[in-house]
C-alpha positions in Angstrom: -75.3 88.1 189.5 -73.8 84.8 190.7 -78.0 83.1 189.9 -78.1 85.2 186.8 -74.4 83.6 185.4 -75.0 79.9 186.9 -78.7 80.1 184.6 -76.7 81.8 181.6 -74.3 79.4 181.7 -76.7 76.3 182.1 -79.1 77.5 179.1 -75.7 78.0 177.0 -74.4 74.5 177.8 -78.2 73.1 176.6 -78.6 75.3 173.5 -75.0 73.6 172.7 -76.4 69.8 172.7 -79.5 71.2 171.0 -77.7 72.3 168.0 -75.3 69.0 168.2 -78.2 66.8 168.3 -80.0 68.8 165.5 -77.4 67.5 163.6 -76.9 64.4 164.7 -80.4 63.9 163.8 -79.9 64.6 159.8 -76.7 62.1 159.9 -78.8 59.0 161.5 -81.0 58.8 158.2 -81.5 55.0 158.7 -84.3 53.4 157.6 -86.1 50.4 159.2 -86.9 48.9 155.7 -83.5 48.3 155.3 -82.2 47.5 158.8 -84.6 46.5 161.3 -83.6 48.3 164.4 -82.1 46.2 167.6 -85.1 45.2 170.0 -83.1 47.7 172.4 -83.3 51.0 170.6 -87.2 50.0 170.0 -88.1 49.9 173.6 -85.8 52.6 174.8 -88.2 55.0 172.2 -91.2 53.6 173.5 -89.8 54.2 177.4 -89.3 57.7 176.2 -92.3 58.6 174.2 -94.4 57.4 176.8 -92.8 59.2 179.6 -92.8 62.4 177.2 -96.5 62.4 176.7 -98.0 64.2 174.1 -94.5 65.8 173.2 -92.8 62.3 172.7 -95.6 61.3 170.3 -94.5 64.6 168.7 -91.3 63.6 168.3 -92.2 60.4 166.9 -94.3 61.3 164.6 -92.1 63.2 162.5 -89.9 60.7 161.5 -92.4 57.6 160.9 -90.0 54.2 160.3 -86.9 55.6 161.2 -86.3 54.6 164.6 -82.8 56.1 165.2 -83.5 59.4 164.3 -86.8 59.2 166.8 -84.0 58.8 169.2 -82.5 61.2 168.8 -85.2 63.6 168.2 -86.7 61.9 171.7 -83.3 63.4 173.4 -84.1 66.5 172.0 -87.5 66.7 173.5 -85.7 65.7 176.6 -83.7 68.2 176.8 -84.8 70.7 179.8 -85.2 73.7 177.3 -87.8 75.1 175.8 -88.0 77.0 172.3 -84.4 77.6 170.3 -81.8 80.9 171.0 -82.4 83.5 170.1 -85.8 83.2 169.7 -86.9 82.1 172.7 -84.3 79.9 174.7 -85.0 79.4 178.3 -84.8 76.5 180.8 -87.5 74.0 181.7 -87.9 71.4 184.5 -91.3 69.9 183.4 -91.8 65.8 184.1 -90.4 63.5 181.8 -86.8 65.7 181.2 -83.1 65.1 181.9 -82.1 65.8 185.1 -78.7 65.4 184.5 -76.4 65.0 181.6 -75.2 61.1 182.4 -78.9 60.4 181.3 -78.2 62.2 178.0 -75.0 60.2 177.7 -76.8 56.3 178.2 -79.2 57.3 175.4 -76.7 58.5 173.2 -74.5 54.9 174.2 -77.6 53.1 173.1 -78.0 55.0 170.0 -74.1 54.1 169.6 -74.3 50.5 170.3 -78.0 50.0 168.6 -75.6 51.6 165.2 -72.5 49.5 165.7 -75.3 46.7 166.2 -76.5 47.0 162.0 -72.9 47.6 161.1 -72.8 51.5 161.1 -69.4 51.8 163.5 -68.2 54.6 161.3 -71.4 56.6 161.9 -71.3 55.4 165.5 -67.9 57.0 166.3 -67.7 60.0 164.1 -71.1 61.1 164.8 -72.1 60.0 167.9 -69.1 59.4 169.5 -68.5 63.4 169.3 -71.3 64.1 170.7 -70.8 61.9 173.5 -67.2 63.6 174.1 -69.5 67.3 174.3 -71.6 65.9 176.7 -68.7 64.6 178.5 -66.6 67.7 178.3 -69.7 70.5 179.0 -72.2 68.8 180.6 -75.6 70.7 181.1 -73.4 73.9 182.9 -71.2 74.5 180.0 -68.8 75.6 182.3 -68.2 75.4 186.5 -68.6 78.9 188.3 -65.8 79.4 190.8 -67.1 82.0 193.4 -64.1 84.1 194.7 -63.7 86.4 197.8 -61.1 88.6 199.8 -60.2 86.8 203.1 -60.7 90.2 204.7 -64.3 90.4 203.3 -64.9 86.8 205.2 -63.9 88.9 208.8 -65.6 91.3 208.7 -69.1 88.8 207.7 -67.8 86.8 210.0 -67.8 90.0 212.8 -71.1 90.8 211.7 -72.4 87.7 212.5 -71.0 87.7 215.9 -72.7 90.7 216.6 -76.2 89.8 215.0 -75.8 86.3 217.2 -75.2 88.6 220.2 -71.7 88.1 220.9 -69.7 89.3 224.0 -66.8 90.1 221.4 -67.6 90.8 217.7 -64.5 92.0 216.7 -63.1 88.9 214.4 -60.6 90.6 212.6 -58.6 91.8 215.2 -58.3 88.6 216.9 -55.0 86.7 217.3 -54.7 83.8 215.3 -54.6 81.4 218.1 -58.2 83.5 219.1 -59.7 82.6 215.3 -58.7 79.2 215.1 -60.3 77.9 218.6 -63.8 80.0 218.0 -63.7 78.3 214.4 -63.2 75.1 215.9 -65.7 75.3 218.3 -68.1 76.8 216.2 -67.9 74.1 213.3 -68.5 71.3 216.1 -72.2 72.1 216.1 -74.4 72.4 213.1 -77.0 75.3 214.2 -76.5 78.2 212.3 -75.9 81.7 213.9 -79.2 83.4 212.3 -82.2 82.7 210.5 -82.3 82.4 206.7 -84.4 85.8 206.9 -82.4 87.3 209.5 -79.6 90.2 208.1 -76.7 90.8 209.8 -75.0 93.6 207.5 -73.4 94.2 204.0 -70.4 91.7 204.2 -72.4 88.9 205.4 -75.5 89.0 203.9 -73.0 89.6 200.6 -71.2 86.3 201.2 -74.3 84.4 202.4 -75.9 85.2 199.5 -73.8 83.9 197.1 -73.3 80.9 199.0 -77.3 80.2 199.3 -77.7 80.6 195.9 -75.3 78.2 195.6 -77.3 75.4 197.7 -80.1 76.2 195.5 -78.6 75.5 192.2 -77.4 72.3 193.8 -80.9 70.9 195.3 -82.0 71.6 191.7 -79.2 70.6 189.4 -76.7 68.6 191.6 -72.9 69.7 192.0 -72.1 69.8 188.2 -71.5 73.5 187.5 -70.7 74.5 190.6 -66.7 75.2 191.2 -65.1 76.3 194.1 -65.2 78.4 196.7 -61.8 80.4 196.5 -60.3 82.9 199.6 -58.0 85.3 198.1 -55.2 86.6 199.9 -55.3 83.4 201.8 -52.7 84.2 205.2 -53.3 82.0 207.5 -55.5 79.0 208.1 -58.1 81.1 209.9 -59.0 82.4 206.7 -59.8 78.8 204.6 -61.7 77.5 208.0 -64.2 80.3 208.0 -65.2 79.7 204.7 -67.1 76.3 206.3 -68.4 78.7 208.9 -70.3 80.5 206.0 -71.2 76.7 204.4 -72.7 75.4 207.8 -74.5 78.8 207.9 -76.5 78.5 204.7 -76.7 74.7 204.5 -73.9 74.1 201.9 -72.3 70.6 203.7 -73.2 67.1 204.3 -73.4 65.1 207.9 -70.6 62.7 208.2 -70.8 60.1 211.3 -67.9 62.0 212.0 -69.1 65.6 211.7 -70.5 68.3 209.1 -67.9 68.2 205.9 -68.2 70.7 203.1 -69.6 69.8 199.9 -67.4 72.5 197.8 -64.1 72.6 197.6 -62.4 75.3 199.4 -59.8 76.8 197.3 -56.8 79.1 199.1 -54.9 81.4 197.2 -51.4 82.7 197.8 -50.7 86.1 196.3 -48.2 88.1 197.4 -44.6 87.0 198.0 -44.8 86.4 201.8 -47.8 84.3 201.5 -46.4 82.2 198.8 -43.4 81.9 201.4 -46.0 80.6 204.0 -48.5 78.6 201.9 -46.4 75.4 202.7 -47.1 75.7 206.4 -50.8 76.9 206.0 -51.5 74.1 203.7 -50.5 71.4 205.5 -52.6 72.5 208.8 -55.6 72.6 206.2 -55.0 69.4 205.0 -54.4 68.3 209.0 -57.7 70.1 210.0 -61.0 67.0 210.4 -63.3 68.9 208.6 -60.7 69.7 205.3 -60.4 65.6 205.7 -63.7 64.6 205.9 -65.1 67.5 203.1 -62.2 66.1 200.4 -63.2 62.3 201.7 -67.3 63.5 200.5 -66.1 65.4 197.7 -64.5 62.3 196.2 -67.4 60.6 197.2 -69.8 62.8 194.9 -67.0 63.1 192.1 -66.6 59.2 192.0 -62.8 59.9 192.3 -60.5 57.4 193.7 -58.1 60.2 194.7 -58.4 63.1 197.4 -58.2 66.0 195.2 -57.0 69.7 197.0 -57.0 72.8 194.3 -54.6 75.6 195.1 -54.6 79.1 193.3 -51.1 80.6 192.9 -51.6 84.4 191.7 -48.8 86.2 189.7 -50.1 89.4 189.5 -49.9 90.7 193.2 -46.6 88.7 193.9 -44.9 90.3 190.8 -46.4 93.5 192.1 -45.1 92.6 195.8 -41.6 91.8 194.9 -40.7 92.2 190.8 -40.9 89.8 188.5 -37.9 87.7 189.2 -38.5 87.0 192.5 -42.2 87.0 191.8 -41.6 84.1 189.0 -39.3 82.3 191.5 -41.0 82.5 194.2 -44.1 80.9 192.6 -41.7 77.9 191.1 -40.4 77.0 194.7 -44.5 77.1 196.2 -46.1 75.0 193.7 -43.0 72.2 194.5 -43.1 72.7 198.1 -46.9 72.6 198.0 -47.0 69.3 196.0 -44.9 67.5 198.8 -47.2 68.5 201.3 -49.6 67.3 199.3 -47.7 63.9 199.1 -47.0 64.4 203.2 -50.4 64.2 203.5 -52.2 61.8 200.6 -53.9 64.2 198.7 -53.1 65.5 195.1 -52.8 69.0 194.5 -54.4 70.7 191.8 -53.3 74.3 190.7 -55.1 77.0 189.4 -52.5 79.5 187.8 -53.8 83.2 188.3 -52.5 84.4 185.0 -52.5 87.9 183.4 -52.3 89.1 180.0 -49.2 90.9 179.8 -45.8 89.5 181.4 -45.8 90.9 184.5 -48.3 89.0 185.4 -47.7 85.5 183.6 -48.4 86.0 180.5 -46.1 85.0 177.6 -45.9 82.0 174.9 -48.2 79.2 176.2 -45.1 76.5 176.5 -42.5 78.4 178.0 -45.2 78.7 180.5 -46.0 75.0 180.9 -42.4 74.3 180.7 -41.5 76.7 183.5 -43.9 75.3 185.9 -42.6 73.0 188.5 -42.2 69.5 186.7 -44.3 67.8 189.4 -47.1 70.4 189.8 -48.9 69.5 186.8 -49.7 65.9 187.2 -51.6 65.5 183.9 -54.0 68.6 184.9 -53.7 72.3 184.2 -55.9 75.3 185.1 -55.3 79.0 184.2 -57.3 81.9 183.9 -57.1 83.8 180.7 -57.3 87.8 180.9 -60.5 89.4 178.4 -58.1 90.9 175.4 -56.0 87.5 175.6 -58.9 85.4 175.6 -60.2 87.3 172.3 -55.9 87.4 170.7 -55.7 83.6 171.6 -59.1 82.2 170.9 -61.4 84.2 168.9 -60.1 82.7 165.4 -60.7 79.4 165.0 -56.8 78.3 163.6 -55.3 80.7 166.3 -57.3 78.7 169.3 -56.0 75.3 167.8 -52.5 76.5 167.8 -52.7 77.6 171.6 -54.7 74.8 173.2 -52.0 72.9 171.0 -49.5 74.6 172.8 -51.0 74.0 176.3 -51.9 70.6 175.8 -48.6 69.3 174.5 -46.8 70.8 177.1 -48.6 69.4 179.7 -48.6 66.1 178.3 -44.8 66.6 178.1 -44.4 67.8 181.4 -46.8 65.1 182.9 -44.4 62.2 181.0 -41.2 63.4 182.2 -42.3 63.7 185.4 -43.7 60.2 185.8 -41.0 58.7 183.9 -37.8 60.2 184.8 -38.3 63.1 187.6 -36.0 66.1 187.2 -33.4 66.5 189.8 -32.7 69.7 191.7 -30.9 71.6 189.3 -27.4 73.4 189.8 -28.6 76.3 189.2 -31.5 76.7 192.0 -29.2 78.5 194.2 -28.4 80.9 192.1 -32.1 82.0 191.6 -32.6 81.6 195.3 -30.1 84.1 195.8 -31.5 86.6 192.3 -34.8 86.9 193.6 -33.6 87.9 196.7 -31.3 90.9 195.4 -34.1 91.3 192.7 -36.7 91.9 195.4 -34.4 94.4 197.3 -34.0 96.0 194.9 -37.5 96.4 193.6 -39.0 97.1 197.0 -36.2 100.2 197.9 -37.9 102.0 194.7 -41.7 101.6 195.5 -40.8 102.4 199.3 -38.4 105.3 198.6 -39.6 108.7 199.6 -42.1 110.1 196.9 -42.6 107.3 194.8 -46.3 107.3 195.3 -46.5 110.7 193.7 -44.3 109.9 191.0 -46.1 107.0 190.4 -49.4 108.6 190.1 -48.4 111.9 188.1 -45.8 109.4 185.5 -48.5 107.7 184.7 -52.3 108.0 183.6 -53.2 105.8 186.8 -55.8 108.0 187.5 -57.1 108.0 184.0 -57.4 104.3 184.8 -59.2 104.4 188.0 -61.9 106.3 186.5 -62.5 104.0 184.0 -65.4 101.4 184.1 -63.7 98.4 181.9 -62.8 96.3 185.4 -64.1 93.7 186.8 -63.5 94.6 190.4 -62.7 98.6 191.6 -59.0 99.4 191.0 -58.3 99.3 195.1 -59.6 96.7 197.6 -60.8 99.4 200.2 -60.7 102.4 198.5 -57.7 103.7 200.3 -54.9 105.8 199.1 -52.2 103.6 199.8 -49.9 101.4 197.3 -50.2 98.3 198.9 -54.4 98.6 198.3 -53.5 99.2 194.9 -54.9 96.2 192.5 -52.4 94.5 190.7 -54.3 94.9 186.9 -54.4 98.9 187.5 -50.5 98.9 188.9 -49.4 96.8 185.4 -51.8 99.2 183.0 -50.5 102.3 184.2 -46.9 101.3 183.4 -47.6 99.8 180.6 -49.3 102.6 179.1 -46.5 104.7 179.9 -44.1 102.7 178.2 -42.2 101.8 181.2 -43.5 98.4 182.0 -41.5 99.1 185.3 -42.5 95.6 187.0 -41.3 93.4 184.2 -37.6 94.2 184.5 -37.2 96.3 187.6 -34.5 94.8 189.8 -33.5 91.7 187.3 -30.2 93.8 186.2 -29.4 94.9 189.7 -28.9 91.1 190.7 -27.5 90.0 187.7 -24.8 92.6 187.7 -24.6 91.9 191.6 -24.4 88.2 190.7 -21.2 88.7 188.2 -19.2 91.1 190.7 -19.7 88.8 193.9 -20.3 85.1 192.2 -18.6 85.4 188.9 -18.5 81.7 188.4 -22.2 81.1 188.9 -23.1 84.1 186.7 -20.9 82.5 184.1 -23.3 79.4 184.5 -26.7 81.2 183.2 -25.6 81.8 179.9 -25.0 78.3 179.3 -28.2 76.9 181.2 -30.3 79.5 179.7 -32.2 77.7 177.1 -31.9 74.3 178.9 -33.4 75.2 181.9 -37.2 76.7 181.9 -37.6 78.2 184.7 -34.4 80.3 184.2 -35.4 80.9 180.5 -38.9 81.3 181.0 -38.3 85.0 183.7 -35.2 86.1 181.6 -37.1 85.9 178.3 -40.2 88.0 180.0 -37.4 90.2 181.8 -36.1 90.8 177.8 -39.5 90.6 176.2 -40.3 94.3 178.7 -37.2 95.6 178.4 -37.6 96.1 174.1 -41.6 97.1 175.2 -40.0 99.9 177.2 -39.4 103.2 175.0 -37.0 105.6 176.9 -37.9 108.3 174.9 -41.9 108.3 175.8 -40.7 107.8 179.5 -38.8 111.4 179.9 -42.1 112.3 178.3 -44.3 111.1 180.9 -41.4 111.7 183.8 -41.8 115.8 182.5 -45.3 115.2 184.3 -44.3 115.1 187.9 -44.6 118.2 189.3 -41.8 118.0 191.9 -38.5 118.7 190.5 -36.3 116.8 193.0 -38.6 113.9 193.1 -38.4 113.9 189.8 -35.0 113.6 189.4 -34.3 111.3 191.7 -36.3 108.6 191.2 -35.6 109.0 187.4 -32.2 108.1 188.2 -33.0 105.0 189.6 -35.2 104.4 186.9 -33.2 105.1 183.6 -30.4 103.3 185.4 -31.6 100.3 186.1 -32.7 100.4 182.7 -29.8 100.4 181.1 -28.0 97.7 183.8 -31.0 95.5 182.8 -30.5 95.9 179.0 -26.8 95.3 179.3 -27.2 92.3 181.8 -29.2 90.7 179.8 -27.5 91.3 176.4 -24.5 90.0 178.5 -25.8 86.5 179.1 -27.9 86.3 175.8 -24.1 86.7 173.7 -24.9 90.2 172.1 -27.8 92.9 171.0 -31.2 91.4 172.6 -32.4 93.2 168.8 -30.3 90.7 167.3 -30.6 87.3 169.4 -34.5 88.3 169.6 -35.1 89.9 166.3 -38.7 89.2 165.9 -39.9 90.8 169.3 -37.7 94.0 168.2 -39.2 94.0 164.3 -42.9 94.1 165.9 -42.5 96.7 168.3 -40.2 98.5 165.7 -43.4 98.6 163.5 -45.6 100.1 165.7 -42.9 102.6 167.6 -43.9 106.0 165.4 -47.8 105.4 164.8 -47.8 104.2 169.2 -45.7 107.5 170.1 -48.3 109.9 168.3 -50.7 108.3 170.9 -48.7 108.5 173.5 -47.9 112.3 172.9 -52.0 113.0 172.9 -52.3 111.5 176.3 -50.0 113.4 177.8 -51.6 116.6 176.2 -54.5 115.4 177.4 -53.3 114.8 180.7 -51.6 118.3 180.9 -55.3 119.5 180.3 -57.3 117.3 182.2 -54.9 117.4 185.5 -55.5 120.6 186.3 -59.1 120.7 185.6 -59.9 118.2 188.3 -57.5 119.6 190.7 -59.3 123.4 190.3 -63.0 121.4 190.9 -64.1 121.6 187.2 -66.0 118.8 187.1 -67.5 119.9 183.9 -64.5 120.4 182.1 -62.8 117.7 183.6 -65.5 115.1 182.3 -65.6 116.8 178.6 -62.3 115.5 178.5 -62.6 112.2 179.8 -63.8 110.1 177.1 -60.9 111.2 174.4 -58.7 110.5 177.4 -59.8 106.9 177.8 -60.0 106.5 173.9 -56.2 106.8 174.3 -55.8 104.3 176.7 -57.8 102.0 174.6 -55.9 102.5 171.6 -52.4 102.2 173.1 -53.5 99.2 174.8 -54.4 98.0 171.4 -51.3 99.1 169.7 -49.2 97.3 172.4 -51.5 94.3 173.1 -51.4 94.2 176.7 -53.4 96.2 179.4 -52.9 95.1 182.6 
């Protein structure tokens, strides 16, 4: 799959300059009757049709006594494609092609200059100035392919290697941390590999070696452009970035430094979950400290032609809102991506974040520049990454106005953000306390539901969770190891399930608990978030989403869902908590807003108005269909069970449509 998407992506990126150049062709309509061409363009075409062959005499021959256009047909002929999508698009590597796009780019600056050279400057920049900037923006790869894995998939490859290597102890992930570090060490002092290229040494590792050898061969052949980085999710310790260069000595994927091997991709942690965001100060900065992280940034520089050392960092907000609720998720992330940055400075190297973004707003998602503007001031540094969710990709992109708008969005605040911060840094504000000491209640109070007694079974009879899981829309299975447990529970799955039952539970769960703790205990400070509330983004930025879930909830299809769990008393009980959080969160909020969130927010309130009746019709089938489909499974039906499936998961799809937002 990884070969498969690094070739899709490559043939993409070179059916995009064919069609640019197609029409760069019909624009440079210059005749040499009129102009004579530069003595530079000349020999450039005969360098080109000569080392073309019989295809560069083609080329030529089409376009008799117009020299720039041979050009650019030349390019075309060039390019290392053969025949035109969809007809017959595929990649090529014959003798005489671009090997890389800065070739395409000094042809296309001597078509520029050989223009500018007869006077044509407006044709030179409009035409083939754009398609400079395509070349310069997607390259031959189109896009870079970031390979991802779970740091507890790397153990147990890494285990499985001990074992195949014959090992005294192959039992890496039950090792002490002290234990991993020194074998790491040791091991990434030598360059011989563990195995044989032919040699398999079970499912993890041949899984991860795989990937990571067709990396080397899409790099011997294409060179690093495409290739992203290699990112280790739920990153916990260091242990778990340094075996990632165990897997790149394996397979061949660094460089020999005088000083030692250093890895030619970067090595990306990412912190997920609230506790790891807590320690990704302290893991960083023993990454950064470690010789081969130094000497791998020192070569990666050296291949980018940077003059900066450059370390990315993933920040996820789906498993730490999951972990802890979404205002100390939100927090949380706002303090690590600071702290992070003056490690970074600690250190010499600039930090580059990739924001693990969701769709819906437990997991990120909301207007683009409230976003930007939340994010720590000095964590953007002119650059931003995020990942985009499938259904927000298609709301914010797929019409061509709409796609403006947002990258609008995105790039003014960044640019803003990037200013400010270089011009006149924001202080610590007065009210970072305050949301120290929030999240903190917020969390409390969010863990004491998921851990109360029976909240796992009210969880999965409340909502059509298992409805979910037997859907096959994911890109990864709803659990990480199959187990029954919440805390193995993805984070996409957790959100969909209350979303589609209309509590969206992890978007405002806690926030009114510490806000109403906040104006009994600290009545002063509490008094101080109504008036920082749209001055300060951070603040504004969780309190909006905390409202923004709040109007999304609908009490009345809750008590409908709620009548699905079977035990009475559980039942009960945790719907107290529930329905009265609720309310403290609705009347918390409306508190420090000034009045009715349906008034000081109308527009949110008139679009969920609108689709309140038609969404509760669908919300009423899926519970029929639940009440049907339950008991069916539980009895061994499969038959019957699976004849109701697919109207089932028609529901699902057409609530999440109604509300825009899955997980």
């Amino acid at each position: 799959m990884t070969r498969q998407t690094l070739e899709d992506l490559r043939l993409h990126g070179l059916l995009l300059l064919q069609r640019e150049l197609a029409t760069l062709a019909r624009q440079c309509s210059l005749s040499d009757r009129l102009q004579p061409p530069p003595a530079a363009l000349v020999e450039r075409v005969r360098q080109m049709a000569a080392d073309l062959g019989p295809r560069g005499l083609q080329a030529m021959a089409q376009e008799p006594e117009e020299t720039w256009r041979q050009l650019v047909g030349l390019m075309q002929a060039r390019l290392p494609l053969e025949g035109v999508y969809p007809e017959g698009g595929r990649l090529s590597r014959h003798a005489g092609r671009y090997e890389r796009a800065g070739e395409l780019i000094e042809d296309l600056r001597t078509l520029y200059d050989s223009l500018e050279a007869v006077g044509a400057w407006r044709l030179a920049e409009d035409a083939v100035g754009a398609v400079i900037r395509t070349v310069q923006t997607f390259g031959f790869h189109l896009a870079s392919l970031d390979v991802r894995q779970n740091s507890r998939f790397h153990d147990l490859a890494i285990a499985q290697l001990q074992a195949a290597a014959g090992f005294e102890r192959a039992d890496f992930p039950h090792w002490s941390e002290a234990e991993r570090c020194e074998f790491l060490d040791r091991e990434l002092g030598s360059p011989r590999p563990f195995l044989r290229a032919d040699v398999s040494a079970g499912p993890e590792a041949d899984a991860v070696l795989g990937v990571y050898r067709v990396f080397v061969e899409y790099l011997q052949a294409y060179g690093l452009d495409g290739l992203g980085a290699l990112i280790v999710s739920m990153t916990r310790s260091v242990s778990d970035l340094l075996s990632v260069y165990l897997f790149a000595r394996e397979v061949g994927l660094t460089a020999s430094t005088p000083d030692g091997l250093a890895c030619r991709i970067p090595v990306m942690p990412l912190f997920e979950t609230i506790d790891d965001l807590e320690r990704s100060p302290d893991i960083l900065r023993a990454f950064l400290r470690h010789p081969i992280t130094r000497r791998s940034l020192i070569e990666q520089r050296r291949e980018r032609g940077d003059d900066r050392l450059v370390q990315q960092v993933m920040v996820g907000y789906s498993d730490s809102n999951k972990d802890g609720g979404i205002l100390a998720s939100l927090w949380s992330l706002h303090r690590a991506e600071a702290a992070l940055v003056r490690i970074g400075e600690e250190e010499g190297v600039s930090i580059r974040f990739l924001h693990g973004r969701g769709g819906t707003m437990s997991r990120g998602g909301g207007p683009e520049h409230r976003f930007v503007k939340a994010i720590a001031q000095s964590a953007l540094n002119g650059v931003l990454r995020v990942t985009e969710q499938g259904e927000a990709i298609e709301q914010k992109y797929a019409n061509r106005l709409t796609a403006a708008y947002n990258l609008e969005l995105m790039f003014a605040g960044v640019t803003r953000a990037t200013l400010l911060d270089q011009h006149c840094p924001e202080p610590a504000h007065v009210l970072e306390p305050t949301l120290d000491w929030l999240a903190e209640r917020s969390r409390q109070t969010y863990a004491g539901l998921i851990r109360t007694d029976g909240f796992l079974t009210f969880f999965r009879q409340a909502t059509p969770i298992d409805v979910i899981e037997e859907s096959s829309i994911g890109s990864r299975p709803s659990r990480r190891r199959g187990q029954p447990a919440l805390e193995d529970l993805r984070a996409i799955p957790w959100v969909f399930s209350w979303c589609q039952a209309r509590f969206f539970l992890s978007g405002w769960y806690g926030v009114g608990a510490a806000l109403e703790a906040l104006l009994t205990e600290r009545p002063e400070q509490f008094a101080q978030l109504s008036l920082h509330l749209q001055t300060w983004a951070p603040l504004h930025y969780a309190l909006s989403n905390a409202a923004t879930c709040v109007a999304a909830s609908d009490p009345e299809m809750m008590e409908s869902y709620m009548a699905l769990v079977e035990d009475v008393e559980v039942r009960q009980r945790i719907r107290g908590f529930i329905s009265d959080e609720l309310e403290r969160t609705n009347a918390m909020l409306e508190r420090i807003y000034g009045g009715p969130l349906a008034d000081r927010r109308p527009n949110i309130h008139l679009s969920l108005k609108m689709r309140r009746d038609p969404l509760r019709v669908l919300h009423r089938q899926q519970i029929s269909l639940l009440r049907e489909w339950r008991p069916l499974r539980a009895q061994g039906d499969t038959e019957g069970a699976a004849a109701l499936l697919p109207p089932l998961l028609l529901t699902v799809n057409a609530i999440a449509s109604g509300l825009g937002a899955t997980g």
